[in-house]
Backbone as a ProteinNet text record, in pm:
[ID]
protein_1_A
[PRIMARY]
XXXXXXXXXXXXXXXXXXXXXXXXXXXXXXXXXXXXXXXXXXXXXXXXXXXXXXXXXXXXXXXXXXXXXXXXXXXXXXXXXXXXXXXXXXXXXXXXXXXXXXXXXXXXXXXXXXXXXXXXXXXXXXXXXXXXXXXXXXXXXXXXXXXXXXXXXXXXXXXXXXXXXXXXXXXXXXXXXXXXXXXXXXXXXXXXXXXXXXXXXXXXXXXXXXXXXXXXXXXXXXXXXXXXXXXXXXXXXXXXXXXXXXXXXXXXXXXXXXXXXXXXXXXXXXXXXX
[TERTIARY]
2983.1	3029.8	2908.2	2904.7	2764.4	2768.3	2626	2624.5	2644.2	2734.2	2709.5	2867.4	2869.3	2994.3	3098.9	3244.3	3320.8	3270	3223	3223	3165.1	2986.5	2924.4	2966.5	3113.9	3191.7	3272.5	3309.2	3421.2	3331.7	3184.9	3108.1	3111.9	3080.1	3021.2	3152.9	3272.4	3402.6	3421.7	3382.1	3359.7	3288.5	3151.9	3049.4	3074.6	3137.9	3175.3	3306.3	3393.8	3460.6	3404.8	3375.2	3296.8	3187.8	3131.3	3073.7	3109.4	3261.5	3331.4	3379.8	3414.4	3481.1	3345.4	3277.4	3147.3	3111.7	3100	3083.5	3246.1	3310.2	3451.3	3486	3433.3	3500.2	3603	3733.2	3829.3	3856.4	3964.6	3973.3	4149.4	4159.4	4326.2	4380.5	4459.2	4546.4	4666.8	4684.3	4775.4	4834.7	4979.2	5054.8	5153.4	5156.7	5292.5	5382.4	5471	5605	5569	5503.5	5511.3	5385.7	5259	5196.9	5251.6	5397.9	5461.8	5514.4	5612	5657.7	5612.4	5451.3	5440.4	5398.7	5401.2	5437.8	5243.6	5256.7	5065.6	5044.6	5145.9	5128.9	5055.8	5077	4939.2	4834.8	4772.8	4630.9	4598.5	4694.7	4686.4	4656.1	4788.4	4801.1	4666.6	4591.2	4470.6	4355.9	4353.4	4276.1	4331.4	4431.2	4473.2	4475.7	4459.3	4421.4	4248.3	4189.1	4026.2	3999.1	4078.8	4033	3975.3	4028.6	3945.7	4035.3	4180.6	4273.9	4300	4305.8	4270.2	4406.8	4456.7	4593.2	4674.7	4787	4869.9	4951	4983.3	5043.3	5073.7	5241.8	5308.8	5379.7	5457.7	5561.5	5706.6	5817.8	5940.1	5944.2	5886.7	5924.6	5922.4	5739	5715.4	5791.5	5824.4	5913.3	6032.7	6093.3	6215.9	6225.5	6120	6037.7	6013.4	5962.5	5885.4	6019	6077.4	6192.2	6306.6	6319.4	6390.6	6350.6	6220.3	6155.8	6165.6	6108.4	6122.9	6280.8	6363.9	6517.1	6593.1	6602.9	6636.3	6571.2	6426.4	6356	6343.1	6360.8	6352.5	6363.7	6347.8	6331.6	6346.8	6458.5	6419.7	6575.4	6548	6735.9	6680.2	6789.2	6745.6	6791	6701.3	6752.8	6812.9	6786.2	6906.9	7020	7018.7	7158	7275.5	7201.7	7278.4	7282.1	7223.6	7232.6	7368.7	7392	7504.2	7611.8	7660.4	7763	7762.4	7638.9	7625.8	7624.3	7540.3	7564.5	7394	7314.7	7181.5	7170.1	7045	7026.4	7112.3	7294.1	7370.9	7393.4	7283.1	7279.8	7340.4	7467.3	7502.2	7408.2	7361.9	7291.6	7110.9	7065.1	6950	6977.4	7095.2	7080.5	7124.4	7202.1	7241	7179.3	7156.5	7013.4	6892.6	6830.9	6734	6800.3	6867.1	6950.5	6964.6	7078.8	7051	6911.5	6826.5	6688.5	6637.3	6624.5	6556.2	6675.8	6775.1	6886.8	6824.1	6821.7	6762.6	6621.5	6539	6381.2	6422.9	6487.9	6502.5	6530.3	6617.3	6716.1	6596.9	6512.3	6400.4	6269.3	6271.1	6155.4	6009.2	6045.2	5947.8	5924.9	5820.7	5794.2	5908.6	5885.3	5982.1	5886.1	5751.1	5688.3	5734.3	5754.3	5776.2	5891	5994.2	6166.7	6116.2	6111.7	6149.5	6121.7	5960.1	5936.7	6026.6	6045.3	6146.8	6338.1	6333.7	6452.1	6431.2	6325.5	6302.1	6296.1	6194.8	6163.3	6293.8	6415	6522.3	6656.4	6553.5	6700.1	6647	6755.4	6726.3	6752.9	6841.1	6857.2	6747.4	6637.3	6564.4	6471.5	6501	6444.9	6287.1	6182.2	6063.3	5975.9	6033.4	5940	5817.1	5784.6	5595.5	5539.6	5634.3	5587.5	5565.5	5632.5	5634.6	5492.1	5449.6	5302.1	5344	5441.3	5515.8	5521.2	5609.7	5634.2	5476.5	5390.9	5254.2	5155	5141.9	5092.7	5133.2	5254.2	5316.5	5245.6	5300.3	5259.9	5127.9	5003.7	4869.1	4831.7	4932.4	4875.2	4806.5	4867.9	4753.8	4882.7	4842.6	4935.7	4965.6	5137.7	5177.9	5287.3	5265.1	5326.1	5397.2	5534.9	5594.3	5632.2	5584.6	5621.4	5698.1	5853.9	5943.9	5941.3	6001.2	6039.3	6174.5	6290.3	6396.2	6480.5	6559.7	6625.6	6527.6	6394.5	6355.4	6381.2	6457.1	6472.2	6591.5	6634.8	6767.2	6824.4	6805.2	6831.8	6894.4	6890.7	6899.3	7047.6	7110	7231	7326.4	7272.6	7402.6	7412	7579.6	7656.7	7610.1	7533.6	7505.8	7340.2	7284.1	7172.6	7155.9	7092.2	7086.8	6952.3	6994.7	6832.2	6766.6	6874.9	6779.3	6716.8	6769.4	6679.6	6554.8	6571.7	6464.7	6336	6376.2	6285.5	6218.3	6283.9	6211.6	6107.6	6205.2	6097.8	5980.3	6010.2	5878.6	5787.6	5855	5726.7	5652.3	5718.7	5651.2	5521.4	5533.6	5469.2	5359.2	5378	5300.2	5171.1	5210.6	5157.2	5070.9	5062.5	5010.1	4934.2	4946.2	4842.2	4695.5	4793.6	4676.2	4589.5	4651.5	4553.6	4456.9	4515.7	4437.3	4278.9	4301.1	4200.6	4050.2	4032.6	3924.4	3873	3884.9	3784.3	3775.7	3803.3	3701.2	3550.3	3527.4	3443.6	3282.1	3221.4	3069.3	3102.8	3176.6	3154.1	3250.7	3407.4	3503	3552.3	3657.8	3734.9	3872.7	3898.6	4061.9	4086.3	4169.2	4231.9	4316	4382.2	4524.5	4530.2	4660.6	4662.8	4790.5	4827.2	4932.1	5044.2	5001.3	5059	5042	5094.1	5098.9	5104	5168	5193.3	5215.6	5335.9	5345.4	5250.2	5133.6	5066.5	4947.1	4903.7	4773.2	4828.3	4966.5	4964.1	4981.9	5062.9	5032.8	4899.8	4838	4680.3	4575.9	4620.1	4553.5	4606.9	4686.9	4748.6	4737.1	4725.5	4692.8	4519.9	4467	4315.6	4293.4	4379.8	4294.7	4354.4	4472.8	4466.5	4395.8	4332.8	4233.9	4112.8	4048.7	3956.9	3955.2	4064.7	4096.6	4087.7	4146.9	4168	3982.3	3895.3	3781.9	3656.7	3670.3	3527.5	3493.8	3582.5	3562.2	3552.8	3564	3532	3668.4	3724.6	3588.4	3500.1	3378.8	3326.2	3242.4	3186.4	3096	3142.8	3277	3336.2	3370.8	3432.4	3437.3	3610.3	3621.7	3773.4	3789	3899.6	3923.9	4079.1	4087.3	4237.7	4207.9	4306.4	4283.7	4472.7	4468.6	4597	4639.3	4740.3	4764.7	4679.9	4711.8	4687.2	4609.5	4528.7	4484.5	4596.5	4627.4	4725.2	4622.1	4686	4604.6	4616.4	4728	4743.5	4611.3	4578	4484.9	4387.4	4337.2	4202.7	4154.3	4242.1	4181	4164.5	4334	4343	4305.4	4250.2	4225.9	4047.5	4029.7	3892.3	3783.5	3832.1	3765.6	3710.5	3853.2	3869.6	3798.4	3863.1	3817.5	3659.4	3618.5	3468.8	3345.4	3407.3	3321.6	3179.6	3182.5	3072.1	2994	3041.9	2991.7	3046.7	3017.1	3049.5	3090.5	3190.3	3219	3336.8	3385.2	3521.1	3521.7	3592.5	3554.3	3727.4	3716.1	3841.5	3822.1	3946.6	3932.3	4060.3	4125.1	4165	4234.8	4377	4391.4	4525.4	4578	4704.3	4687.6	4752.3	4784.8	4723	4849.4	4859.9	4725.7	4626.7	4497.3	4391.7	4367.7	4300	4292	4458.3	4426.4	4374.6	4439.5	4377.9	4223.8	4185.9	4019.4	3935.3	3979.5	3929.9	3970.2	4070.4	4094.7	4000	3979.4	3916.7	3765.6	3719.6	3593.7	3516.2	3604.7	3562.3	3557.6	3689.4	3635.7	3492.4	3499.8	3376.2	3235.2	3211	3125.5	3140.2	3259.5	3217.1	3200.1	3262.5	3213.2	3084.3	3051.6	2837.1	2760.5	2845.9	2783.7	2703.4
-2857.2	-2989.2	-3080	-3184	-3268.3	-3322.2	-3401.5	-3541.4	-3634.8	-3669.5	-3815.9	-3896.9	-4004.3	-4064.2	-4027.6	-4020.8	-4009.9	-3860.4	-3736.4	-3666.7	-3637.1	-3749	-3786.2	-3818.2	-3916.3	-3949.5	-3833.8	-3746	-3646.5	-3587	-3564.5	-3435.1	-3559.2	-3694	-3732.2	-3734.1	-3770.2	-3779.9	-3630.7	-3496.8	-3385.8	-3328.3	-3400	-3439.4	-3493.5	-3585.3	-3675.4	-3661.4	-3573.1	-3526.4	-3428.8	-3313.8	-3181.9	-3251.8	-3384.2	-3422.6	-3483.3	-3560.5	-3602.3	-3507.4	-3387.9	-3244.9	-3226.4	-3157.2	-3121	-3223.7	-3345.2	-3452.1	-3484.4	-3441.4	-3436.1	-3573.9	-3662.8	-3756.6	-3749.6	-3896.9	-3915.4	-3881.7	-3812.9	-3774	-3803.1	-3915.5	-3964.2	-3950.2	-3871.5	-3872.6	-3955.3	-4010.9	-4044.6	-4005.4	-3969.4	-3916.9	-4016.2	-4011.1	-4048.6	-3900.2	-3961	-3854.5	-3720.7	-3784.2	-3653.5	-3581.1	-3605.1	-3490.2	-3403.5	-3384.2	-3286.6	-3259.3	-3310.2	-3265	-3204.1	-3205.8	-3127	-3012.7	-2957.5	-2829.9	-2789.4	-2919.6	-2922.6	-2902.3	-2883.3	-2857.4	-2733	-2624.5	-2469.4	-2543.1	-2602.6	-2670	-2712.7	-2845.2	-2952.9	-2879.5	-2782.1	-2730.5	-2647.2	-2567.3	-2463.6	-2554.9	-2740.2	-2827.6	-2849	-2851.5	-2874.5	-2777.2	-2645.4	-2511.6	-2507.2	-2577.5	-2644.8	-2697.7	-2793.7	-2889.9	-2991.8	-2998.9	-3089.6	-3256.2	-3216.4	-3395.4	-3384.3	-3492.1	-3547.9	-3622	-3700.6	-3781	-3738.6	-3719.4	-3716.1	-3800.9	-3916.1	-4020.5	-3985.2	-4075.3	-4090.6	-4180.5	-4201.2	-4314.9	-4233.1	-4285.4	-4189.4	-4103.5	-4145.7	-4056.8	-3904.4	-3900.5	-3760.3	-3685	-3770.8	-3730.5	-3638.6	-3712.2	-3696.6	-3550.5	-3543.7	-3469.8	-3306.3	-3311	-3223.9	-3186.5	-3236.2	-3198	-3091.5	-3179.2	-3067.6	-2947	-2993.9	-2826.4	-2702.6	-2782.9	-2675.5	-2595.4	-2700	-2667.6	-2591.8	-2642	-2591.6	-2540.9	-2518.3	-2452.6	-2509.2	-2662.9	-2748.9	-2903.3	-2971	-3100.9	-3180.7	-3185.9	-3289.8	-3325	-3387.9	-3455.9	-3497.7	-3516.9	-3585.7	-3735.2	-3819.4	-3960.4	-4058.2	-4035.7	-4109.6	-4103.7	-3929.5	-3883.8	-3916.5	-3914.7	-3953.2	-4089.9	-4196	-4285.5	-4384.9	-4315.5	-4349.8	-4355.2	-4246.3	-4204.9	-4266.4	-4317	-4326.6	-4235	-4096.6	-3957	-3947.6	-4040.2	-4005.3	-4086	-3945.7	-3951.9	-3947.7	-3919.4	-3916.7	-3742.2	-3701.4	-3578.1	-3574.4	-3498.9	-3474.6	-3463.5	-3364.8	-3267.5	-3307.5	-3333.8	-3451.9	-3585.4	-3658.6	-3813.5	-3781.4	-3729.4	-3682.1	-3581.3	-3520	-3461.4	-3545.1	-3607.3	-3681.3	-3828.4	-3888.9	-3988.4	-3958.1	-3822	-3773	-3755.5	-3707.4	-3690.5	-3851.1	-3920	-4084.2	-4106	-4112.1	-4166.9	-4090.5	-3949.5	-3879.6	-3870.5	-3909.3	-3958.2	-4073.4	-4214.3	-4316	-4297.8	-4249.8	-4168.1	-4153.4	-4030.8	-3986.3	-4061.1	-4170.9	-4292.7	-4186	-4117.8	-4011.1	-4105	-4076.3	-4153.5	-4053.5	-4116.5	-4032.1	-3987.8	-3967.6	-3808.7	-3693.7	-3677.2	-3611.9	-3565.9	-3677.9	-3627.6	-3574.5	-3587.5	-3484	-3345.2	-3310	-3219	-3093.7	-3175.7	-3129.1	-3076.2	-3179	-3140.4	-3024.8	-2988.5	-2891.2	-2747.8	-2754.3	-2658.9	-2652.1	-2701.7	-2669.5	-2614.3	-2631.3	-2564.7	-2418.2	-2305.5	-2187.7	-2106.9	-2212.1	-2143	-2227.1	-2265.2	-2344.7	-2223	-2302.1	-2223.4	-2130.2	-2275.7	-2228.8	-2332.8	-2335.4	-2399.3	-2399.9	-2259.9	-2279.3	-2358.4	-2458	-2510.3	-2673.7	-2713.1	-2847	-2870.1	-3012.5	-3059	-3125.7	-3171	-3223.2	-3147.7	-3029.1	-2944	-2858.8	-2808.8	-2790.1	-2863.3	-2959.3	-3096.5	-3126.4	-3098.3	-3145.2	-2979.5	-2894.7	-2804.1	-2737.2	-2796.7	-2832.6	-2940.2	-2990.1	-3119	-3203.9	-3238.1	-3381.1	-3484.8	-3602	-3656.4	-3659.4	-3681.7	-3717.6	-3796.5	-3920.7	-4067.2	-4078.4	-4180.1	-4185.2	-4333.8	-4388.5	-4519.9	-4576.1	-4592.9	-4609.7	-4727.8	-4744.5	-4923.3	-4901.4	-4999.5	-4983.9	-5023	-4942.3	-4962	-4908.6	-4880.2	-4811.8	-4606.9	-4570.7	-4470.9	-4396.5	-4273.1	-4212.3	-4197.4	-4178.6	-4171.8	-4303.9	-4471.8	-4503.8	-4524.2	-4487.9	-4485.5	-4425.6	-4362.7	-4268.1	-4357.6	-4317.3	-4347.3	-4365.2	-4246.9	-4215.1	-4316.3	-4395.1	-4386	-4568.4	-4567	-4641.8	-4717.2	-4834.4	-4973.3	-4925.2	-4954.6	-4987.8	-4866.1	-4723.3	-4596.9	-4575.5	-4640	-4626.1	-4703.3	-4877.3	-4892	-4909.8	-4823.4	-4805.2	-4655.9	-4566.9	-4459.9	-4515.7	-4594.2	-4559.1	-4703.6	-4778.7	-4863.8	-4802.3	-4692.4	-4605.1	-4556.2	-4519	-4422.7	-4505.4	-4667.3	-4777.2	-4773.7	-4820.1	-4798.2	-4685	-4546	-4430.1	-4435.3	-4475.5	-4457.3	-4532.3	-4649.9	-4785.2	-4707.3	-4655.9	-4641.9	-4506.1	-4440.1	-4301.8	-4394.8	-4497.7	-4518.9	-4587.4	-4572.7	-4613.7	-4474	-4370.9	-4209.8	-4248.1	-4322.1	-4316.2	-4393.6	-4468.1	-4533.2	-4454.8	-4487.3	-4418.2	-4328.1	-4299.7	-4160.3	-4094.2	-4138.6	-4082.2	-4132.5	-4069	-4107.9	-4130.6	-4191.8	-4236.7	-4191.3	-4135.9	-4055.4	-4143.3	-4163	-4219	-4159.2	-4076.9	-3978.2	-4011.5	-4034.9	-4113.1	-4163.7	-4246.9	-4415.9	-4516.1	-4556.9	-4715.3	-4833.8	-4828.6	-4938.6	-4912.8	-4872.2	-4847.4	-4783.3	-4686.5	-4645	-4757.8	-4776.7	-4909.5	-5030.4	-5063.8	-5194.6	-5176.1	-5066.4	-4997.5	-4991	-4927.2	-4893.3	-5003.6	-5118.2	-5268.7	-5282.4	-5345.2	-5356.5	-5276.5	-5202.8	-5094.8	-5086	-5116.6	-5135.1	-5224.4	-5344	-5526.8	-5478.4	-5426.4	-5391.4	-5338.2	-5172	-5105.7	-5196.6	-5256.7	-5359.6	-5471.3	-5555.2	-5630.7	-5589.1	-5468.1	-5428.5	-5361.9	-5321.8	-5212.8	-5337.3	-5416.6	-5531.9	-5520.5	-5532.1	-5519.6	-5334.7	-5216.8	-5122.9	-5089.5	-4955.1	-4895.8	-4944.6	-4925.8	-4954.7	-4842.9	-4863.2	-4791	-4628.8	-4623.2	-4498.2	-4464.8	-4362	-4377	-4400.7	-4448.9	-4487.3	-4395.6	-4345.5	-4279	-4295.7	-4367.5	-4360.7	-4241.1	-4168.3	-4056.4	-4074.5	-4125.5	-4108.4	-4038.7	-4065.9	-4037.5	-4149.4	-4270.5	-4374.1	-4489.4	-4612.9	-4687	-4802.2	-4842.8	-4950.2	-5027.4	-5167.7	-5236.1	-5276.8	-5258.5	-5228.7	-5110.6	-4989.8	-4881.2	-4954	-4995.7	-5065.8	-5132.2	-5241.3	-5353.2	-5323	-5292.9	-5223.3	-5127.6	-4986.5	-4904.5	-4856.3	-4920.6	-4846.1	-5006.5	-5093.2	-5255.6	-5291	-5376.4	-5442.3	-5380.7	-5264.6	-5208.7	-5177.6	-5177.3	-5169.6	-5211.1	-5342.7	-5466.9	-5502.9	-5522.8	-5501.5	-5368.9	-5230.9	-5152.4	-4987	-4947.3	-4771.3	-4779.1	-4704.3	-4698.1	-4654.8	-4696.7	-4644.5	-4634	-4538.6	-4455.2	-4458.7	-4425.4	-4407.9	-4332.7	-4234.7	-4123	-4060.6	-4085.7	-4057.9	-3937.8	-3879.7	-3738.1	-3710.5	-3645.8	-3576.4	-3500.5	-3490	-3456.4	-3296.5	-3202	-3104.5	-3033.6	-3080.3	-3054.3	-3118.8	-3231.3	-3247.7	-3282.9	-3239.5	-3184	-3091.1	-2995.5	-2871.5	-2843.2	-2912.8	-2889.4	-2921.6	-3072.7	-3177.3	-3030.3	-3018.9	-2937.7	-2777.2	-2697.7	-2589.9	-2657.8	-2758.6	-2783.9	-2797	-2905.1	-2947.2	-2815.5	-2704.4	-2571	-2471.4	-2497.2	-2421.9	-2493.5	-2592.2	-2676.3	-2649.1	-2679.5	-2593.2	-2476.6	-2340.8	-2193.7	-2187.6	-2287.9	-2309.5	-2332.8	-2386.6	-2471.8	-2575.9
5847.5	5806.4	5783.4	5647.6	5635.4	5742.5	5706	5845.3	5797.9	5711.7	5647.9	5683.5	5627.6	5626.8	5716.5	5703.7	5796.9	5831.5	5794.9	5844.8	5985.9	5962.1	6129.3	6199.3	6157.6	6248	6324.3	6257.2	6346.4	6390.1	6360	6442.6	6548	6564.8	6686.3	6794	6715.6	6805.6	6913.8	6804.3	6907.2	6989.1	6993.7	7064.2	7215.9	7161.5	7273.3	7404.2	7276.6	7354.8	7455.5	7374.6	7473.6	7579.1	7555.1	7674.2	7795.3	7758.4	7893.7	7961.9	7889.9	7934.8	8053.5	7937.9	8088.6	8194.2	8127.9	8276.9	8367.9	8320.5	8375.1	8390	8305.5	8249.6	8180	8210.7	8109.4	7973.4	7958.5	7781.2	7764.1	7753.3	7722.6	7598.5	7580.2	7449.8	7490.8	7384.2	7316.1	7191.6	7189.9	7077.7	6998.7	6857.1	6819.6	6800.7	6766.8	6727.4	6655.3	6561.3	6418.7	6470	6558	6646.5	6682.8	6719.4	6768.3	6678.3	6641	6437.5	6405.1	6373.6	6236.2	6366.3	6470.6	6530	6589	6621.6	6694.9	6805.4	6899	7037.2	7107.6	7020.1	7055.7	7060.4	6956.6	6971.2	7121.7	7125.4	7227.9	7363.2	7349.2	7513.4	7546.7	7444.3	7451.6	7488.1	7438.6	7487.8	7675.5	7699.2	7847.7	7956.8	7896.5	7955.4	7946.5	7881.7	7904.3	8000.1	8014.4	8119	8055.9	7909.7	7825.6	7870.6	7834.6	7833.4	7985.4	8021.2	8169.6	8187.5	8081.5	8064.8	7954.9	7897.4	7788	7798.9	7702.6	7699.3	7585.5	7590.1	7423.3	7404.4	7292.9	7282.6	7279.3	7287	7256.2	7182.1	7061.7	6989.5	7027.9	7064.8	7078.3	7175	7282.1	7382.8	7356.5	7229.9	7197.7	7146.2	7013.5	6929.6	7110.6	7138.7	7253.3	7283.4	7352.1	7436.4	7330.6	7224.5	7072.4	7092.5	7051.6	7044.5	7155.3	7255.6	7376.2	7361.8	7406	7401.5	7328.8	7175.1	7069.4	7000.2	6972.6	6894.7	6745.2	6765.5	6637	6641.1	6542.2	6577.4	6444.8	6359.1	6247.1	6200.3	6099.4	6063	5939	5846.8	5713.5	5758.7	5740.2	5841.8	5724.7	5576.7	5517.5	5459	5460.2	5461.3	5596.8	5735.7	5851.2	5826.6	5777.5	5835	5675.3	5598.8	5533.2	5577.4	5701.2	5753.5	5925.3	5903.5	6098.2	6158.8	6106.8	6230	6265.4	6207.4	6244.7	6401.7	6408.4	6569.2	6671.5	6639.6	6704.8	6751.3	6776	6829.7	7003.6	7059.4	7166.1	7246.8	7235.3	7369.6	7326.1	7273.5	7308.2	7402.1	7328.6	7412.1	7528.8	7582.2	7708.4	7767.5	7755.2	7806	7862.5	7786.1	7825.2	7903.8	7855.7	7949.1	8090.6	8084	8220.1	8293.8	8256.7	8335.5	8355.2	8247.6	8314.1	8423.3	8443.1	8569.4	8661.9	8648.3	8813.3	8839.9	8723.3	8784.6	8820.1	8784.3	8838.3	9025.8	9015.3	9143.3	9249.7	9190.5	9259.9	9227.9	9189.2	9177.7	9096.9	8984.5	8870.5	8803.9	8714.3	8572.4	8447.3	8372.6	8261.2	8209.1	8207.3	8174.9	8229.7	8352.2	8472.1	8478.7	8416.4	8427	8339.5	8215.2	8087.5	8112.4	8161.9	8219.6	8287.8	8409.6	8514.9	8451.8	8391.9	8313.6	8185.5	8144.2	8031.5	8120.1	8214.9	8370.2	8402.2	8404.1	8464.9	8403.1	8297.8	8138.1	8132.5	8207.1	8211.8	8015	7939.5	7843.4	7682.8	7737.4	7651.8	7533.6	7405.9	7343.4	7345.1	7359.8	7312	7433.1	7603.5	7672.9	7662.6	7595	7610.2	7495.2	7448.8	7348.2	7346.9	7487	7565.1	7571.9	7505.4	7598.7	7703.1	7719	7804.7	7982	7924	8002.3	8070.1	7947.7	7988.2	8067.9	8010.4	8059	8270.8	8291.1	8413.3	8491.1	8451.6	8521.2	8536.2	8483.1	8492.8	8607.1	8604.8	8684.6	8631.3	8497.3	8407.9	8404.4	8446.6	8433.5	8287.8	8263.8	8172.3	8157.5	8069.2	8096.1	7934	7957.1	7804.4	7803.9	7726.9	7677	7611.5	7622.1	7587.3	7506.4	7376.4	7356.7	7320.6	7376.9	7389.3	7266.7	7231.2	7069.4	6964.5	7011.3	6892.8	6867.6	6971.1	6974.1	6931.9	6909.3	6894.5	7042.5	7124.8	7281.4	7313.2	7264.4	7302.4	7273.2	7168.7	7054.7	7163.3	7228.3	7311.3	7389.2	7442.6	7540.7	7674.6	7705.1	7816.2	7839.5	7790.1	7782.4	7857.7	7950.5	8107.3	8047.3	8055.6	8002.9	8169.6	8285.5	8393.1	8451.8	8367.9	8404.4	8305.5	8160.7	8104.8	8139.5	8170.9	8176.4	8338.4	8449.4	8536.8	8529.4	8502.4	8458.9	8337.1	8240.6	8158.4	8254.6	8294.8	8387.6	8470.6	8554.9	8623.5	8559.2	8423.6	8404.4	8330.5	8278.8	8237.6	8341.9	8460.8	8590.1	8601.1	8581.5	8576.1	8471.1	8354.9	8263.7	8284.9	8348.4	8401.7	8488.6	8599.5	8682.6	8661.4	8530.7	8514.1	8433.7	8330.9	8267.2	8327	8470.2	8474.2	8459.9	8473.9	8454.2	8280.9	8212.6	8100.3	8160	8199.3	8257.8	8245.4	8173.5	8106.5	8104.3	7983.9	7894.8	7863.4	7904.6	7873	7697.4	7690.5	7554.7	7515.9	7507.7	7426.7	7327.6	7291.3	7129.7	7162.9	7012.5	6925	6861.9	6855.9	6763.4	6717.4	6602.4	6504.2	6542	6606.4	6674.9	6650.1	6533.8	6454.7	6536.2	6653.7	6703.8	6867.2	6902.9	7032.6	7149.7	7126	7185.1	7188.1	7093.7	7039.9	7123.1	7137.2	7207.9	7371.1	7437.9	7575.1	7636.2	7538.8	7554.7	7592.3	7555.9	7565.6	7674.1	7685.7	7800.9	7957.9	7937.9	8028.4	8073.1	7959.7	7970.8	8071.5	8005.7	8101.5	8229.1	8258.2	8429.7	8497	8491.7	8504.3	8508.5	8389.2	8418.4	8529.7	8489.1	8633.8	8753.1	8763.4	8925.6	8960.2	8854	8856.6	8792	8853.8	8825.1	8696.2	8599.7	8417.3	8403.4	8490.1	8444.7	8417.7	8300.5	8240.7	8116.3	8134	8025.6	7935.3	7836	7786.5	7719.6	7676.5	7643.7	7518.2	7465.7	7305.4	7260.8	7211.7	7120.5	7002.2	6976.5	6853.8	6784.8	6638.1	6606.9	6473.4	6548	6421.7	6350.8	6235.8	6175.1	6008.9	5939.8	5789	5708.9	5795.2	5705.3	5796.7	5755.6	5865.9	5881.5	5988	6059.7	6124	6123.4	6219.3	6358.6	6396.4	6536.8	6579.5	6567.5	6589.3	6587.4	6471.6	6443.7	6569.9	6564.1	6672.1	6808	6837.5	6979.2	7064.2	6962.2	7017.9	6976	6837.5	6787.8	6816.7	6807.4	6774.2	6948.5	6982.1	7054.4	7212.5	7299.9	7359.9	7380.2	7279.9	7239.9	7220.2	7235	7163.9	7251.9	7358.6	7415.1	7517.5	7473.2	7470.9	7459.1	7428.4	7399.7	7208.7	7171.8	7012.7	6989.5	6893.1	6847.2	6711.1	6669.6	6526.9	6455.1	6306.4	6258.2	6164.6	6197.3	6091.5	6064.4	5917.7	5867.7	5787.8	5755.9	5776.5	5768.8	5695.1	5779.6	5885.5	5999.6	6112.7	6116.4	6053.9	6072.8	5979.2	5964.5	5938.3	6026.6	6022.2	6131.3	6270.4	6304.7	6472.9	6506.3	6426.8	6467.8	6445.2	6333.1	6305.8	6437.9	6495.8	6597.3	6707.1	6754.3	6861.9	6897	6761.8	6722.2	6735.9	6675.2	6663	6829.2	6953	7067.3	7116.7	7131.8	7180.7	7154.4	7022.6	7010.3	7066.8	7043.6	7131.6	7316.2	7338.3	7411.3	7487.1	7428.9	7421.9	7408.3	7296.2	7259.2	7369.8	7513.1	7563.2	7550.7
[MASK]
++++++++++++++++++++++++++++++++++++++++++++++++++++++++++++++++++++++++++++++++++++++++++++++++++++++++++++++++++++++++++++++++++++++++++++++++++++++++++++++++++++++++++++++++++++++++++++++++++++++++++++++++++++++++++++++++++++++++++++++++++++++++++++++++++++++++++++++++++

């Protein structure tokens, strides 16, 4: 790969990664939805069988997205053909499914990373579990946290689907992300990985606590929004702002299902290179 232009940029983003890995510094992902969509989770999980991601964070979507897959062995809808008729996102055995699990992590005081998990681990007839980052993620022992926003989801359409279980499980898990981000702290890294909005504004938020509670730390780490297209939520929140008085944040541009896997393939070999 040259060294020039955005490309210095992705060699340095894998640089940086493979170096918090070896210093066993922080490496937080964050997901949107269509990370799992377009069917990226082999990558991800072969990074979490590294010891490379330290946190996996997402917004519903992917949640929603992860849990499909494992279960059913699929994940998509034509969303304006359903939504002429009112049958989109009105899938049975998703909203109730997952409904049920935020009520009994609520129950058992879990984050709703953790329920989903537990509830995928407990579906003896699930399609393709080894395909959960979710499910992978928990049984590694990395934390993994989901950031709900309420009404923006298909889960929330169902019957079955509890405001005061969602948003105690995903506060739970608000809480957990906070307190995972001071291990970026000299030298770790933040990914955004195609999250327009909901992950980029968590991520702030979650920062100034960690800082507050850690005498302004962490500081000095690298930021990365890797998406299709640039948004400005990413920009500011996750590559700008965070950054401003020290470490770097980069943006790089892409469809997904090409350059995750490049980013994911590239940090391994770095470090196999040692």
């Amino acid at each position: 790969m040259p060294d020039v232009l955005v490309a210095r940029d992705f060699r340095s983003v894998v640089a940086a990664i493979a170096s918090a890995a070896r210093a066993e510094r922080g490496v937080v992902l964050m997901l949107g939805g269509h990370i799992v969509k377009t069917g990226l989770a082999p990558v991800l999980i072969d990074l979490m069988r590294r010891g490379v991601i330290t946190h996996l964070a997402m917004n519903g979507s992917a949640a929603i997205h992860d849990y499909e897959m494992a279960r059913f062995g699929g994940t998509s809808e034509d969303v304006a053909a359903g939504l002429r008729d009112g049958s989109f996102g009105m899938a049975e055995e998703t909203g109730r499914g997952l409904n049920e699990a935020f009520v009994k992590g609520m129950a058992e005081e879990r984050g709703m990373g953790e329920s989903v998990a537990r509830a995928i681990a407990a579906d003896g007839t699930a399609a393709h579990p080894e395909l959960s980052v979710i499910l992978n993620a928990w049984r590694m022992d990395i934390p993994v946290t989901v950031h709900a926003a309420l009404g923006a989801e298909i889960i929330h359409q169902h019957p079955a689907a509890n405001g005061a279980a969602i948003g105690d499980t995903s506060h739970r898990d608000f809480r957990r992300l906070a307190a995972s981000l001071e291990t970026l702290d000299q030298g770790g890294v933040a990914l955004n990985c195609g999250s327009a909005v909901i992950m980029p504004e968590v991520f702030l938020k979650a920062l100034t606590i960690a800082r507050n509670l850690n005498e302004g730390a962490p500081r000095n780490f690298v930021t990365v929004d890797l998406d299709m297209q640039r948004h400005y939520r990413p920009r500011v929140n996750v590559v700008q702002r965070p950054t401003i008085d020290s470490g770097k944040g980069y943006e790089i541009t892409g469809h997904h299902e090409i350059m995750v896997p490049m980013l994911c393939w590239a940090v391994a070999d770095a470090l196999d290179a040692g």
